[in-house]
C-alpha positions as CSV (number, residue, x, y, z in Angstrom):
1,X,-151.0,55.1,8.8
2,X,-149.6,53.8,5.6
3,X,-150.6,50.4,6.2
4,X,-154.7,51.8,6.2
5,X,-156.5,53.2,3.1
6,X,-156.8,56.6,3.0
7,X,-160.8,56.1,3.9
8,X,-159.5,55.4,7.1
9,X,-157.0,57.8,8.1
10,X,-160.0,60.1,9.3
11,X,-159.7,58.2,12.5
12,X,-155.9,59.3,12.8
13,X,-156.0,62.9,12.7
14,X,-158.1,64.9,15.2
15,X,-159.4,67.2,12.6
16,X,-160.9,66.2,9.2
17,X,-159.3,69.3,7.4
18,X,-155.7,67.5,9.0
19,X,-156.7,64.2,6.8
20,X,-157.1,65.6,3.8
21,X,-154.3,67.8,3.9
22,X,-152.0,64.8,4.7
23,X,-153.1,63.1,1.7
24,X,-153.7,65.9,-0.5
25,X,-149.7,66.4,0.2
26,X,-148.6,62.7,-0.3
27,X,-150.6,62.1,-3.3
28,X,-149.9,65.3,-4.8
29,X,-148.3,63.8,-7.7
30,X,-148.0,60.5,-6.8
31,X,-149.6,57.1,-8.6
32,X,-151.6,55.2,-6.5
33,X,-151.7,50.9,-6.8
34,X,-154.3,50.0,-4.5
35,X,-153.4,46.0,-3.9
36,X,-155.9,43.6,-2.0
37,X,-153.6,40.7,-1.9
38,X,-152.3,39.3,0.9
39,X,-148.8,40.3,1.9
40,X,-145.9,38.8,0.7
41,X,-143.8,39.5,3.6
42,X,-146.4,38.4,6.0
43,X,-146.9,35.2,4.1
44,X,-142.7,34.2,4.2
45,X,-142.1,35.1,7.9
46,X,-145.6,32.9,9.0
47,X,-143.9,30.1,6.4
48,X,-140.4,30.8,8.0
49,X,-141.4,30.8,11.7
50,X,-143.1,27.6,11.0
51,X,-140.0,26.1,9.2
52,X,-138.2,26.9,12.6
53,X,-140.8,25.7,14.9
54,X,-140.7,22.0,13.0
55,X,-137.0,22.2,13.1
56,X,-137.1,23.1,17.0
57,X,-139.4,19.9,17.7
58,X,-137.2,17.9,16.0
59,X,-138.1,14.6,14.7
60,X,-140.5,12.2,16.3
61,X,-138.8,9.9,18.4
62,X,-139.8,6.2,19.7
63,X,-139.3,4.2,22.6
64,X,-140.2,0.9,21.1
65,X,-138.1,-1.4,19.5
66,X,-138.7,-2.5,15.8
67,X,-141.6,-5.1,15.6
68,X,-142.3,-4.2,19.5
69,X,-146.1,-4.0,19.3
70,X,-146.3,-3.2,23.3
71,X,-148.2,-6.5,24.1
72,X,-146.1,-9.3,26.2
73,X,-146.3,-12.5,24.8
C-alpha cells in the first residue's frame, strides 16, 4: 500500500472506517512529500538491465572481409 496515494487505499481495506484509521495512525504526526516524478530506482535498474543486455549481445560481428562487397567479380 505504500506505493498508492492514500485516495486509493480505500480499495485495500474491506471497511472504509479500516482506511482511515490506517492513515489517521501513519500520518498522525508525520510530514507528507507527495512526489509525481518518476522513480529514481526504477529509472537505474531499466538503465542497468539495458547496460547488461548490450554487453550480453556483444559486439556486432562480420563475415566479410575488408573491401569484400559480396559481389564476385
Amino acid at each position: 500500500t505504500a506505493n498508492q496515494p492514500f485516495g486509493q487505499w480505500d480499495s485495500i481495506f474491506p471497511d472504509k472506517a479500516m482506511t482511515v484509521a490506517a492513515i489517521d495512525r501513519l500520518v498522525h504526526h508525520a510530514v507528507i512529500f507527495e512526489m509525481n516524478v518518476e522513480s529514481y530506482r526504477r529509472k537505474t535498474a531499466v538503465d542497468r538491465a539495458m547496460s547488461r543486455r548490450d554487453t550480453a549481445s556483444g559486439p556486432a560481428t562480420s563475415h566479410e572481409e575488408p573491401g569484400d562487397t559480396g559481389q564476385e567479380t
